[in-house]
Structures are given as structure tokens and as C-alpha cells.
C-alpha positions in Angstrom: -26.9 24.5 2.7 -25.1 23.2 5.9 -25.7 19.4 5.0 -24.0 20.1 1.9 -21.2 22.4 3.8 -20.9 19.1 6.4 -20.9 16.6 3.6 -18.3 17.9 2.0 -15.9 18.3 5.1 -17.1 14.6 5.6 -15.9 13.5 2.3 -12.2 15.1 2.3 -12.0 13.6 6.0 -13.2 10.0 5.0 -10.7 10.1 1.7 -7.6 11.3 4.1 -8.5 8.6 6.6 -9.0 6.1 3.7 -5.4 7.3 2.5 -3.5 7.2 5.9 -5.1 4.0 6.7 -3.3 2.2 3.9 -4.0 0.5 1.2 -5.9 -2.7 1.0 -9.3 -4.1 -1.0 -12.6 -4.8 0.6 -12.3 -8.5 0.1 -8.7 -8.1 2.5 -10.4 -6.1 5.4 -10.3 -8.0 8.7 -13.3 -8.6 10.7 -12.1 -5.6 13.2 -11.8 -3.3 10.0 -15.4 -3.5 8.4 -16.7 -3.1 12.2 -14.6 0.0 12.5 -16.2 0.9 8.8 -19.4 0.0 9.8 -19.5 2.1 12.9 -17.9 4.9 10.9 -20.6 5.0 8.2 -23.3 5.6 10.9 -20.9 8.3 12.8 -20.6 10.0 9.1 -24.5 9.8 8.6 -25.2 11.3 12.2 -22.3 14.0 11.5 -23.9 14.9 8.2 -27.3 15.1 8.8 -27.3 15.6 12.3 -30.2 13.3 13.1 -32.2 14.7 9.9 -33.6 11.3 8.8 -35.7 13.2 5.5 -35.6 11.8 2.1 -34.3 15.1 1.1 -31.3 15.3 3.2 -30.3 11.7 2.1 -30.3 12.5 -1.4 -28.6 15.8 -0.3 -26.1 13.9 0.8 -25.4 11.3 -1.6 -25.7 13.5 -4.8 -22.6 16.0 -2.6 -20.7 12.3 -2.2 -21.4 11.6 -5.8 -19.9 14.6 -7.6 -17.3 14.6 -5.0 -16.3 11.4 -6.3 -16.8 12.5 -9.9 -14.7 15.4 -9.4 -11.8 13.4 -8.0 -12.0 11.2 -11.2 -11.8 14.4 -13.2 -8.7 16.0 -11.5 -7.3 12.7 -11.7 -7.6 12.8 -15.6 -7.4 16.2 -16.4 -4.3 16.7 -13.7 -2.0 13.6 -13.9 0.6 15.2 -11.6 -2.2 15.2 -8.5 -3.0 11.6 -9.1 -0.1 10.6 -6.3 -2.3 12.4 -4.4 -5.6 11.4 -4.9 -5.1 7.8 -5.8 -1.3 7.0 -4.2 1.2 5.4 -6.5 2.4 2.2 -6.9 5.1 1.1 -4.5 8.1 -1.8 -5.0 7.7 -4.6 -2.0 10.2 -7.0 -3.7 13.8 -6.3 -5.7 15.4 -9.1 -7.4 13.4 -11.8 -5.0 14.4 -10.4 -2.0 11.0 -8.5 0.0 12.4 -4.6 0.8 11.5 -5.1 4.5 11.4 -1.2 5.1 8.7 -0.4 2.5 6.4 -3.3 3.7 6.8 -1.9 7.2 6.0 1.9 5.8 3.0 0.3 3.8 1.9 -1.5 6.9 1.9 -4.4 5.0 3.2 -7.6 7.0 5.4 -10.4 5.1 2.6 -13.0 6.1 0.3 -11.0 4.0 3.3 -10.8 1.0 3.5 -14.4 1.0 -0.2 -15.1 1.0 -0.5 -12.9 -1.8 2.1 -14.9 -3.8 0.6 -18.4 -3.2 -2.9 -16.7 -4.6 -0.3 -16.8 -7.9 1.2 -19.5 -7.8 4.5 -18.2 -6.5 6.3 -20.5 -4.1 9.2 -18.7 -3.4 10.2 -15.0 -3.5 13.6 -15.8 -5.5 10.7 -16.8 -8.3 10.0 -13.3 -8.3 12.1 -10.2 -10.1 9.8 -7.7 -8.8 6.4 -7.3 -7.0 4.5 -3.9 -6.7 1.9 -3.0 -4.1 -0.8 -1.3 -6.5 -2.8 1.6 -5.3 -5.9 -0.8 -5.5 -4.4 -2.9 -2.1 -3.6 -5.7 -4.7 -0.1 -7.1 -5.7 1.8 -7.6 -8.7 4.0 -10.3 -9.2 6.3 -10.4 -12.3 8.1 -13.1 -12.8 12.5 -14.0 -12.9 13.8 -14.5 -16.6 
């Protein structure tokens, strides 16, 4: 019963970290991210299982992750007012071509990274864009002037 307690202390911690953290896809992660991901997988095994290497406690753990997950789906459907919270919401980055500084800053999103997601759509120049939305995914959304 205390893997399951610990796996599902584990969970909630690695969603809020995953939420503070910001928002980005795995494909986007810097080298110096997936080594801090990597190193935190092992620190969740050792803090879940402490050291209990068993088939058992491994599927222990993994079916608690599971319907963790499942459950988070679920409130997110059946409860669309928590979904800010368990999934974020989308967020404006750029008004009328012009980047809102402020909110890429609060995102932790630098302009470089803006820009490099507009050339992956064929966007040359903000003042192409009317708006452009930082999805909840990590990806952007560019829609397009007139």
C-alpha cells in the first residue's frame, strides 16, 4: 500500500513541476532538459519504489500512473471549468503583428523561439500575422492578416 501512497504523491508532484516548468513539446526540449528529465525519471523510480526492483511493484506503479492519468482525462471532460487547471489554457503571444513582450517573458518563451516557430510556417514577418496563440500542447498558432 505505500508504493501506491508514494506513487501518487509522485504523480501530483511531477504534473505541478511539469506545469510550473512551462510549456513546451518533447521534440522542443533542449539537450539540458531531457538530461534533467532523464535524471528525474530514475529519482521518481528510486522515490517510489524505494530500491524495490520486483515485477510487482513496477506494475504497481505504472497501473497508479495509469489511472492517474485517466482520471485527469476524466475531470477534464466531465469538469470543463478545472481544465485551466489541469491542462493550462491557451495564451495570446502576438496582437495585430506586434509579439506582447510581457506574456512571452511570463510564458518563459524567448522571441528567438517566436520567430523560429513562424519560419516552421512560412511566416516572414510578424506584421503577416493578426494573431498567434501559445497552445497548451507547447505548439504555436499562427493565424494569418486579412
Amino acid at each position: 500500500m505505500e508504493i501506491v501512497v508514494r506513487a501518487v504523491v509522485v504523480f501530483f508532484f511531477l504534473w505541478l513541476v511539469t506545469r510550473v516548468t512551462g510549456r513546451s513539446s518533447l521534440g522542443e526540449l533542449s539537450s539540458f532538459q531531457i538530461i534533467i528529465y532523464t535524471a528525474m525519471g530514475d529519482l521518481v523510480q528510486q522515490a517510489v519504489t524505494q530500491q524495490d526492483y520486483s515485477l510487482t511493484a513496477g506494475v504497481l506503479v505504472i497501473g497508479v500512473f495509469t489511472l492517474l492519468t485517466l482520471l485527469l482525462s476524466w475531470v477534464n471532460v466531465r469538469f470543463p471549468g478545472l481544465r485551466k487547471v489541469v491542462h493550462g489554457t491557451p495564451v495570446l503571444v502576438v496582437r495585430d503583428g506586434e509579439p506582447l513582450l510581457d506574456v512571452l517573458h511570463r510564458e518563459r518563451m524567448s522571441l528567438d523561439d517566436l520567430r523560429a516557430a513562424a519560419r516552421q510556417q512560412g511566416i516572414r514577418r510578424f506584421s503577416e500575422v493578426d494573431v498567434a496563440v501559445l497552445e497548451t500542447d507547447g505548439q504555436v498558432s499562427f493565424l494569418r492578416a486579412g
